[in-house]
C-alpha positions as CSV (number, residue, x, y, z in Angstrom):
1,X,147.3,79.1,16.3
2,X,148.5,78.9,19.6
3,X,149.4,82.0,21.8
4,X,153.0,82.2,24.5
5,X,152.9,83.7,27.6
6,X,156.2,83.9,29.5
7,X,155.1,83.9,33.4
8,X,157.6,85.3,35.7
9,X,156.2,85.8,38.9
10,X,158.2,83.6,41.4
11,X,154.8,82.2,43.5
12,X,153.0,81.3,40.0
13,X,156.7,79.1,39.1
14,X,156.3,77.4,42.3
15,X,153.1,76.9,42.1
16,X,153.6,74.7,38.3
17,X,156.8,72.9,39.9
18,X,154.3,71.6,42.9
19,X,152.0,71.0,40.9
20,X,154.5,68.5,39.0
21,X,155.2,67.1,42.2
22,X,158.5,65.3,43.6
23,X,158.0,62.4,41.2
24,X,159.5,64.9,38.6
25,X,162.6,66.1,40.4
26,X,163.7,62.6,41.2
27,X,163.6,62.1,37.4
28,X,166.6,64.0,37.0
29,X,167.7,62.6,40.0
30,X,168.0,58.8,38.6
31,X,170.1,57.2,35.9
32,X,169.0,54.3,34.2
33,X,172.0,51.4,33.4
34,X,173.4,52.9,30.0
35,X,176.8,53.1,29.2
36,X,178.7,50.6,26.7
37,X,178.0,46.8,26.2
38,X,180.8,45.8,28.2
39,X,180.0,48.0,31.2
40,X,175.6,47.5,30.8
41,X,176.5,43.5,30.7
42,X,178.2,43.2,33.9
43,X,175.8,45.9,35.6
44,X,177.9,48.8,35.9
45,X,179.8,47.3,38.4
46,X,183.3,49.2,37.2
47,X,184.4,51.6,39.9
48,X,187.9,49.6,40.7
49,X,188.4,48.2,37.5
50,X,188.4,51.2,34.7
51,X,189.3,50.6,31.7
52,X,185.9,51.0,29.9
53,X,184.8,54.4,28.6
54,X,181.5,54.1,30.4
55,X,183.3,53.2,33.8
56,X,185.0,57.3,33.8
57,X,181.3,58.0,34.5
58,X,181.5,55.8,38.1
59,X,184.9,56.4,38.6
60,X,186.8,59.6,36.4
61,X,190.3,57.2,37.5
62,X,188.9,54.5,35.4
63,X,190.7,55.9,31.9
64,X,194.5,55.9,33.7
65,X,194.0,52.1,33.3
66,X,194.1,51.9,29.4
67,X,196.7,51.2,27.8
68,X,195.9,52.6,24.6
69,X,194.5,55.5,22.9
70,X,190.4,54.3,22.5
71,X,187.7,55.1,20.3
72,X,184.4,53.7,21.1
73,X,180.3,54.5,20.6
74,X,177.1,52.2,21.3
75,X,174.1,51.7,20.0
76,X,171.2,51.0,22.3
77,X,167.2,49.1,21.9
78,X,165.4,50.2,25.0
79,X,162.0,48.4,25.3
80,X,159.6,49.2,28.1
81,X,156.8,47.6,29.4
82,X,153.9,49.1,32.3
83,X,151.5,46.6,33.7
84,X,149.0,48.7,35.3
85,X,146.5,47.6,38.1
86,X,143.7,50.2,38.9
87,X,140.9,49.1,40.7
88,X,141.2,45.3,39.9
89,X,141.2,46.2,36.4
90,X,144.7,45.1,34.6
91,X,146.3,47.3,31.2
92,X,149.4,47.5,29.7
93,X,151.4,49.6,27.7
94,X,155.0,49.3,26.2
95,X,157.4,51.4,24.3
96,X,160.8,50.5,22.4
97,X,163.1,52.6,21.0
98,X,166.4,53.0,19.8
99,X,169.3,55.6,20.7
100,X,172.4,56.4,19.9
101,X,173.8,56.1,23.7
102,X,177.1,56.2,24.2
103,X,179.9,57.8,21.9
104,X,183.6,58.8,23.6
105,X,187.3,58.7,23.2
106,X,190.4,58.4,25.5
107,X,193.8,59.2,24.8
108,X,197.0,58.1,27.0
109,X,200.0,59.9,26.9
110,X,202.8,57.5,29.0
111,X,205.6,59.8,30.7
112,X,209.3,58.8,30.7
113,X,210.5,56.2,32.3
114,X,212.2,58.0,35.0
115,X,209.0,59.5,36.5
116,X,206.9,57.9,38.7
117,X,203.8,59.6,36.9
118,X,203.4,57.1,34.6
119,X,200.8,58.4,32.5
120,X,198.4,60.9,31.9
121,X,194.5,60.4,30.1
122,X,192.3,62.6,28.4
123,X,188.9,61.6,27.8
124,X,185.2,63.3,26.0
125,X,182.7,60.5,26.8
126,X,179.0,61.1,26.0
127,X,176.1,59.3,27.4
128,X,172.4,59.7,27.4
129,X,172.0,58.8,31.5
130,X,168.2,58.2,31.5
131,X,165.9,57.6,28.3
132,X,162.6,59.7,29.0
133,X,161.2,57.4,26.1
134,X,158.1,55.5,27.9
135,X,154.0,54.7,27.7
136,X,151.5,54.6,30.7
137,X,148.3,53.4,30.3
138,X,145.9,52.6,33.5
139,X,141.8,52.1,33.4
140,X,139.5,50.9,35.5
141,X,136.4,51.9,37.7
142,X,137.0,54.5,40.6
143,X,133.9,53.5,43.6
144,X,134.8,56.9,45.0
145,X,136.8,59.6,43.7
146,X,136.0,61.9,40.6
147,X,139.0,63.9,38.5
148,X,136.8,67.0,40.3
149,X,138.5,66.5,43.2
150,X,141.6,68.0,41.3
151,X,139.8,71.1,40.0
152,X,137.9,71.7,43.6
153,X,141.2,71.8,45.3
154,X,142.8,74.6,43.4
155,X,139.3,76.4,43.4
156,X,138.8,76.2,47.1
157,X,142.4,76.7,48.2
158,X,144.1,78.3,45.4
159,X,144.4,81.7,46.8
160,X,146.8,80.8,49.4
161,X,144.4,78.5,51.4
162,X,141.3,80.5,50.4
163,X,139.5,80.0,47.4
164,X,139.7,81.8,43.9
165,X,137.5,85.0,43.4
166,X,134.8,84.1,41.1
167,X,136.1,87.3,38.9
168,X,139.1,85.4,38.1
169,X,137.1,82.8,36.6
170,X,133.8,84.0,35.3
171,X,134.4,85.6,31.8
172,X,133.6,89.0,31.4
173,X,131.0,90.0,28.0
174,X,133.1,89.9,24.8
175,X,136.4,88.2,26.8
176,X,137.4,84.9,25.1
177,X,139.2,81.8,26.8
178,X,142.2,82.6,25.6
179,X,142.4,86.2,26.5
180,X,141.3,85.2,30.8
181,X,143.5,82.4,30.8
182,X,146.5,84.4,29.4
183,X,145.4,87.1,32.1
184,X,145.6,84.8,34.6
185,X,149.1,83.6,34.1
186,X,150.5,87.1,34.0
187,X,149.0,88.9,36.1
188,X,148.0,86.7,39.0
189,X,151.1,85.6,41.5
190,X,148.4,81.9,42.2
191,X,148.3,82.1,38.5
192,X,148.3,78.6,38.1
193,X,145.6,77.5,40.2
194,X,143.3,80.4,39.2
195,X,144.1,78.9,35.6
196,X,142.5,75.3,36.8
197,X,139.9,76.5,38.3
198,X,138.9,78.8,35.4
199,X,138.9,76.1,32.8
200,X,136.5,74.2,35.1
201,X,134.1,76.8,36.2
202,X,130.4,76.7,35.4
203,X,130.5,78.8,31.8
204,X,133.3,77.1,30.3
205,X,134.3,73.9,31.8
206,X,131.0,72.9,33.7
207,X,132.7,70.6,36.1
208,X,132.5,73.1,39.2
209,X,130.1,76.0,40.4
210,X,130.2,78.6,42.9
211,X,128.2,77.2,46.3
212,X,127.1,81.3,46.3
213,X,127.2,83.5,43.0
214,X,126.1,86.5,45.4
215,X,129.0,86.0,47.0
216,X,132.9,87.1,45.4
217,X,135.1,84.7,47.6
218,X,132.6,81.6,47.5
219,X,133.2,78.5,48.1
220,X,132.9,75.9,45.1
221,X,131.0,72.7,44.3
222,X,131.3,70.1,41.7
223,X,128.4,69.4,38.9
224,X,129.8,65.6,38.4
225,X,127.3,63.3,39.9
226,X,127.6,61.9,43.3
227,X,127.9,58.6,44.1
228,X,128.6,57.0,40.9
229,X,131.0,54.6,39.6
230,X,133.6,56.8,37.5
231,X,135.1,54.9,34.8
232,X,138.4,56.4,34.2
233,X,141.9,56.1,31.5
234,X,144.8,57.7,32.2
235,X,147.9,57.9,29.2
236,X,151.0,59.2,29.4
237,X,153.1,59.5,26.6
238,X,156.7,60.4,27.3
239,X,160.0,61.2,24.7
240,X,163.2,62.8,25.6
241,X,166.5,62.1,27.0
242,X,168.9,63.5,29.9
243,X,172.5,63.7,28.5
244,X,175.7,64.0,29.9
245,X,179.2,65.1,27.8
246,X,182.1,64.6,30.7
247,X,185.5,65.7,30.3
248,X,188.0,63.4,31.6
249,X,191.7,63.7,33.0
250,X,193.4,61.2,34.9
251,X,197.0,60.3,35.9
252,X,198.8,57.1,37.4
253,X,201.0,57.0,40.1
254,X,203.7,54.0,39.6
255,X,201.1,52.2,38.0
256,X,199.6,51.1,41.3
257,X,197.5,54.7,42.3
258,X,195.4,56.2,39.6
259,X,193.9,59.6,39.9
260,X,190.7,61.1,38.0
261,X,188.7,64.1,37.4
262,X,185.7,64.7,35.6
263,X,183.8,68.0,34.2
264,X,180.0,67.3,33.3
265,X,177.8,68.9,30.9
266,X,174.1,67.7,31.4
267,X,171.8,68.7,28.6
268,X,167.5,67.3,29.2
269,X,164.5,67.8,27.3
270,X,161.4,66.0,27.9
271,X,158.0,66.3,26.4
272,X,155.4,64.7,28.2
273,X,151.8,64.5,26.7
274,X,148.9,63.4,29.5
275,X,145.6,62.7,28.5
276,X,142.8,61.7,31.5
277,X,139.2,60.3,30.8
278,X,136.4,59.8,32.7
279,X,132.9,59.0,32.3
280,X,129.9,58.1,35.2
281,X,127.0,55.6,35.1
282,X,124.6,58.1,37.2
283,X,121.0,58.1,36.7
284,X,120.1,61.2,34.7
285,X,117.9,64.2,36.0
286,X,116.2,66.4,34.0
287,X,119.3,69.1,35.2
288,X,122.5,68.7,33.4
289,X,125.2,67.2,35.1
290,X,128.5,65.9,34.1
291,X,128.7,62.5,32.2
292,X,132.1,62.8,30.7
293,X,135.6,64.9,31.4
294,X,138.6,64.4,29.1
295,X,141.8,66.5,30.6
296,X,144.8,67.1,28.1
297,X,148.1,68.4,29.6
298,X,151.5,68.6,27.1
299,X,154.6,69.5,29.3
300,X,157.5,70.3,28.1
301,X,161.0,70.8,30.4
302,X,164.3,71.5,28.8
303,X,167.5,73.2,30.4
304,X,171.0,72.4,30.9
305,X,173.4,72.0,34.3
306,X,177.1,71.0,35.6
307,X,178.5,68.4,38.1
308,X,182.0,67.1,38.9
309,X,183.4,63.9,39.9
310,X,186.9,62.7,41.3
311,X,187.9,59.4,42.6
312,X,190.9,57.2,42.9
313,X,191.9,53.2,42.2
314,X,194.6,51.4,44.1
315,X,196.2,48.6,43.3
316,X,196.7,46.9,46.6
317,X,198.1,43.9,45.0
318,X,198.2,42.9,41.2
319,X,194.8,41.1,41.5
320,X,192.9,43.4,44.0
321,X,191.4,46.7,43.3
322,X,189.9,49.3,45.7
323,X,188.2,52.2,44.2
324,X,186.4,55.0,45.7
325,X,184.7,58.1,44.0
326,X,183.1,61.3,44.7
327,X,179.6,62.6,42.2
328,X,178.8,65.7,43.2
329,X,175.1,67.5,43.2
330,X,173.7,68.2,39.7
331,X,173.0,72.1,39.1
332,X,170.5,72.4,36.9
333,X,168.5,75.3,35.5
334,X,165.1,74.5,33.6
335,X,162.0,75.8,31.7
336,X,159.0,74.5,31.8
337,X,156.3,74.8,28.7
338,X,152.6,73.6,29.2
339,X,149.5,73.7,27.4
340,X,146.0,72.6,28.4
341,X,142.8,71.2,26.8
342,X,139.6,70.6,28.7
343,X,136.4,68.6,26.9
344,X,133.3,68.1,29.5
345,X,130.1,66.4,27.9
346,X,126.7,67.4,30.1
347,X,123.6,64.5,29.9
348,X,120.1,65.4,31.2
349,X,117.0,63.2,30.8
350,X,115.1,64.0,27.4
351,X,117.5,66.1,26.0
352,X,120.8,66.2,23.5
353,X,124.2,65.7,25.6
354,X,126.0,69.0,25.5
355,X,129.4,69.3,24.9
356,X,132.0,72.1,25.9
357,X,135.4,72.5,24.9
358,X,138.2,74.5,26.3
359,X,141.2,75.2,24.5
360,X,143.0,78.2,25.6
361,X,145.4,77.6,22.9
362,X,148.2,79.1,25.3
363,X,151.5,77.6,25.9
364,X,152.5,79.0,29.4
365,X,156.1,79.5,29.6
366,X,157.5,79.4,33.3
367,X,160.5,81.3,34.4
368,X,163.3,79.0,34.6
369,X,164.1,77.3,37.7
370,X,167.3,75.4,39.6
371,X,166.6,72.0,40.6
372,X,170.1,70.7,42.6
373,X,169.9,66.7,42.4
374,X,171.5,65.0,45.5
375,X,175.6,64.0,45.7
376,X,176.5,60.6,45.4
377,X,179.7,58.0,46.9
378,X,180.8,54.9,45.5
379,X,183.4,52.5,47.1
380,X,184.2,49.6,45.2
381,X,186.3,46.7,45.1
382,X,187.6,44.2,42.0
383,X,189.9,41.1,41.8
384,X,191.3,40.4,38.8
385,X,192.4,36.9,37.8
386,X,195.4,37.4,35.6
387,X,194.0,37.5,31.9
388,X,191.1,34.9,32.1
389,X,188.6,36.9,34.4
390,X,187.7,39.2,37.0
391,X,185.2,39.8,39.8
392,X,184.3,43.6,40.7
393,X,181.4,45.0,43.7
394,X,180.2,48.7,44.0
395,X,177.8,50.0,46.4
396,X,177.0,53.7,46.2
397,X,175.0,55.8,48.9
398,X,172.5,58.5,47.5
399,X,170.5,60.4,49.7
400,X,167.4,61.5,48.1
401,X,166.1,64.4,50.6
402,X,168.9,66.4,49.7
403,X,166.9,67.3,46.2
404,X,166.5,71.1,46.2
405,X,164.5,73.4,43.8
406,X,165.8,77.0,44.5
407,X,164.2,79.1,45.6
408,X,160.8,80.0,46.7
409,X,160.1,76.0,46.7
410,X,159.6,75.9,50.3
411,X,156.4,73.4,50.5
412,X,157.7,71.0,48.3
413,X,161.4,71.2,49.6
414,X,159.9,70.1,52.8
415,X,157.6,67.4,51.6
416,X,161.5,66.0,49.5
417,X,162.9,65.9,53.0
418,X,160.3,64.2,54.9
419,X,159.3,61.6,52.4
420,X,162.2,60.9,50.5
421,X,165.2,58.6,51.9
422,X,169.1,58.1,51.9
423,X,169.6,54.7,49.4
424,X,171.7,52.1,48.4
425,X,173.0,50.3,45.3
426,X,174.7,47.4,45.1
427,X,176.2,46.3,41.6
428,X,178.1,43.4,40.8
429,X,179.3,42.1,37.6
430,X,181.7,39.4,36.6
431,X,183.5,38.5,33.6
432,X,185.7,35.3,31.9
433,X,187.8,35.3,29.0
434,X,188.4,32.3,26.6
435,X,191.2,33.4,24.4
436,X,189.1,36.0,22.3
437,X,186.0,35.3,23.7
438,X,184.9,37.3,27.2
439,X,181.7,36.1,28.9
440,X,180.0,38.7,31.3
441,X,177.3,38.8,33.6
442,X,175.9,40.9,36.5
443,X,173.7,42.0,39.2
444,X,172.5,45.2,40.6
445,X,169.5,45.9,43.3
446,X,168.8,49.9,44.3
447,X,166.8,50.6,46.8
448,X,163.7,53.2,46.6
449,X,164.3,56.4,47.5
450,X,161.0,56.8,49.4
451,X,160.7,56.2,53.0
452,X,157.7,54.6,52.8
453,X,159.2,52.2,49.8
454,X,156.0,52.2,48.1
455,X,155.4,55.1,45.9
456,X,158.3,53.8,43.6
457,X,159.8,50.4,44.8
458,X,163.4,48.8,45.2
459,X,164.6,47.8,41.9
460,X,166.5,44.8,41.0
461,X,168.5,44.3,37.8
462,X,170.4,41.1,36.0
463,X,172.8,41.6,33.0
464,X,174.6,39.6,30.8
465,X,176.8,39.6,27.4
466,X,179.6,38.5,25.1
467,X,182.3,39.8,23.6
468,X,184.8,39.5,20.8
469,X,188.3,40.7,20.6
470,X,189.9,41.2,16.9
471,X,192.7,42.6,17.8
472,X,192.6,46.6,17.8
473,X,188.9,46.4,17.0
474,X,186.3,44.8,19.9
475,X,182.8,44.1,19.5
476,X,180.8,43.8,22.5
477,X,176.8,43.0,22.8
478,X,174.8,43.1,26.2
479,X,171.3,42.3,27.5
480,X,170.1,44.3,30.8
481,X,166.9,43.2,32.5
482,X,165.7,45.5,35.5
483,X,162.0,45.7,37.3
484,X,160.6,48.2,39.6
485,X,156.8,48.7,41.1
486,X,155.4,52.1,41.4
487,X,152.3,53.6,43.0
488,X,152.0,57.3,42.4
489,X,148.8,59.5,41.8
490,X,147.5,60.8,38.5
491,X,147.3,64.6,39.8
492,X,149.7,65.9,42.7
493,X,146.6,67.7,44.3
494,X,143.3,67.5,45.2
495,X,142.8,63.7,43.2
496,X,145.7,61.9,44.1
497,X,144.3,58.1,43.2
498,X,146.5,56.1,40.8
499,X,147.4,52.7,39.4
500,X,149.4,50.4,40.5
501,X,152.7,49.9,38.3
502,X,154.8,46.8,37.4
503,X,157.6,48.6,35.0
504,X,160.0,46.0,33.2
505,X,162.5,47.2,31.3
506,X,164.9,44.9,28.2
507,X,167.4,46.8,26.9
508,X,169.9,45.3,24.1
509,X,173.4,47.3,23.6
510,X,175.9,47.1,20.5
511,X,179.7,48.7,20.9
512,X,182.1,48.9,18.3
513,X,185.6,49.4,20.2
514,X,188.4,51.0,18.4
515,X,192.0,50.8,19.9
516,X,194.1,53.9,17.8
């Protein structure tokens, strides 16, 4: 049975969001290309044109263009694959599911003919803005670097630069795992790293040992054997989903300015389960030293937030569209869960292998935190050609270092601002009509929001999709293609190698259009 421990202190918070590292507060920063068929098949590329549920969420304007009162929702097959290079050793992984991901309605009330307010909208439109839903796996042989390296560093440097008291890790008699770790997280402000360090020490992890037992603030060393080849798997398992309910109202000025504003609810969970393994080829010694390590981490983040968007469409012409539109930062407030499982195997020569296990069997629960994600501007432009097609661009600036965790998030507020960027995204879609037939296609490229363009990559996307119009009822299908390389470390601290990451996502969407 497994024990809770609600950790408030502020430095032991900030010390479990670093440890998470930036990599997680840009996940709530990003969107993947969801919406309905009509808007995923010509790449989102909607902020002059409106009229599309999914298109309120570039441009709130976008539902003064129907016509009609509309009922829509859209079903979604996400499939994922990783292609992982670590070491010259190649894995993949892939994951596929499906999702109900978009479901919203918009009502238009016209105004008499005498006013030059033509109409007013009113719109609910769900969408689930990024599907957490995904599989890592890496392998391959490591020449240099053990997973110690990650326990050292919170050992050594743990207490604010200076390493962890062996009391905090060594067990006193009769004290279980679970009774020290749970100490740990409520009593110690570096509660976190103590917590690391612990689980690795000498007389329950046996990965790491004090350099001087007579001495209280020793230095540590690691028990995993020098200059080996460390064979090592790393699997992440991810499920979850970032939401977002807006509530739409828009108006139209002589049919030729139109006028929106959105309310956002986000809702997020995410569950992410970690497993790393790693085994040595050292020669044995009649001491025991460390043959195999096996580190389980389950994280779980849920919490809710707010934004607002306004933007306008004009109408410079019957055929062209200008559109421009205003996303504002993302409050958030989170919680993190974790729990932690530790299994080290010892070899000598001439003896039985030894294996320890730790299981604290403690979920820490972290005092919620505010994570603000950065604003974001979209101009766009759109020419339509009468009733047999249209052409529409949006490019939309995001800068990245303006990501904020509030507050005591100092260190890794700074490390957000010096390595993350201001971006661009260009999408462009297109679309031609045969009588009831519509034919769509589109284009989008986003560039990476680190400076260094590296740690995750540029991505470039290509849509496409048919749809059929039966009158009051539309039925739309879509196929979205998108790739991105990453290169981002296992651990955050301490062991910081990872894999390189070739991520290709196929998506397949489904709407069913109502017109009421």
């Amino acid at each position: 049975m497994k024990k809770y421990i609600y950790l408030l202190a502020l430095g032991f918070t900030a010390s479990m969001v670093q440890s998470q590292e930036i990599s997680d507060a840009l996940l709530y920063s990003q969107q993947n290309l969801n919406g309905t068929a009509r808007f995923s098949a010509m790449s989102g590329a909607f902020g002059a044109l409106g009229g599309d549920l999914s298109s309120i969420n570039v441009n709130p304007a976008g539902s003064a263009i129907f016509v009609n009162n509309q009922l829509g929702l859209t079903i979604s097959n996400s499939n994922t694959k990783n292609n992982s290079n670590y070491f010259g050793t190649k894995a993949s992984d892939k994951q596929s599911s499906f999702d109900l991901n978009q479901a919203g309605t918009v009502f238009v009330f016209n105004n008499k003919k005498d006013s030059d307010w033509t109409k007013i909208s009113l719109g609910v439109n769900y969408e689930n803005i990024n599907n957490f839903d995904n599989k890592l796996f890496s392998s391959g042989t490591n020449p240099n670097n053990s997973v110690d390296k990650y326990f050292l560093s919170y050992a050594n440097t743990g207490n604010n630069g200076a390493p962890i008291p062996q009391e905090f890790v060594n067990r006193k008699t009769n004290e279980s795992i679970s009774d020290l770790y749970t100490y740990l997280g409520n009593n110690l402000p570096n509660g976190f790293a103590a917590q690391q360090a612990m689980i690795a020490f000498y007389d329950q992890g046996f990965i790491i040992d004090a350099v001087d037992v007579n001495n209280p603030n020793s230095t540590y060393s690691s028990l995993v054997p020098k200059g080996g080849n460390y064979y090592q798997e790393n699997s992440v398992v991810s499920t979850g989903y970032n939401g977002k309910l807006s509530f739409n109202a828009a108006t139209s000025y002589k049919d030729k300015l139109f006028i929106g504003l959105n309310l956002n609810s986000h809702f997020t969970d995410l569950q992410k389960n970690s497993r790393f393994y790693e085994d040595n080829n050292a020669a044995l010694t009649s001491d025991y030293t460390v043959s195999q390590i096996q580190f389980d981490n389950i994280l779980n983040t849920y919490g809710n937030g707010f934004s607002f968007q306004v933007g306008a469409i004009t109408k410079l012409t019957n055929e062209f569209r200008v559109g421009l539109a205003y996303e504002s930062p993302t409050w958030l407030t989170l919680t993190d869960e974790l729990s932690q499982k530790l299994t080290v195997v010892s070899s000598a020569s001439n003896a039985n292998d030894a294996t320890e296990v730790v299981d604290p069997r403690v979920v820490n629960i972290y005092e919620p935190y505010k994570l603000q994600t950065p604003s974001k501007i979209t101009g766009s432009l759109a020419y339509v050609f009468g009733k047999s097609g249209l052409i529409s661009l949006d490019y939309a600036m995001k800068d990245y270092s303006n990501i904020k965790l509030k507050s005591g998030f100092d260190a890794l507020n700074n490390d957000i601002n010096s390595l993350l960027d201001n971006t661009g995204e260009l999408r462009i879609g297109a679309e031609y009509r045969i009588k009831a037939v519509s034919f769509r296609g589109g284009y989008r490229y986003e560039q990476s929001p680190y400076k260094n363009g590296i740690t995750i990559g540029d991505l470039t996307g290509y849509s496409a999709g048919l749809g059929y119009n039966f009158g009051s009822t539309k039925l739309d299908l879509a196929y979205s293609y998108a790739k991105r390389n990453t290169e981002q470390g296992f651990f955050g601290k301490g062991f910081t190698d990872g894999a390189k990451i070739d991520a290709i996502s196929n998506n397949l969407f489904v709407t069913l259009m109502f017109e009421l």
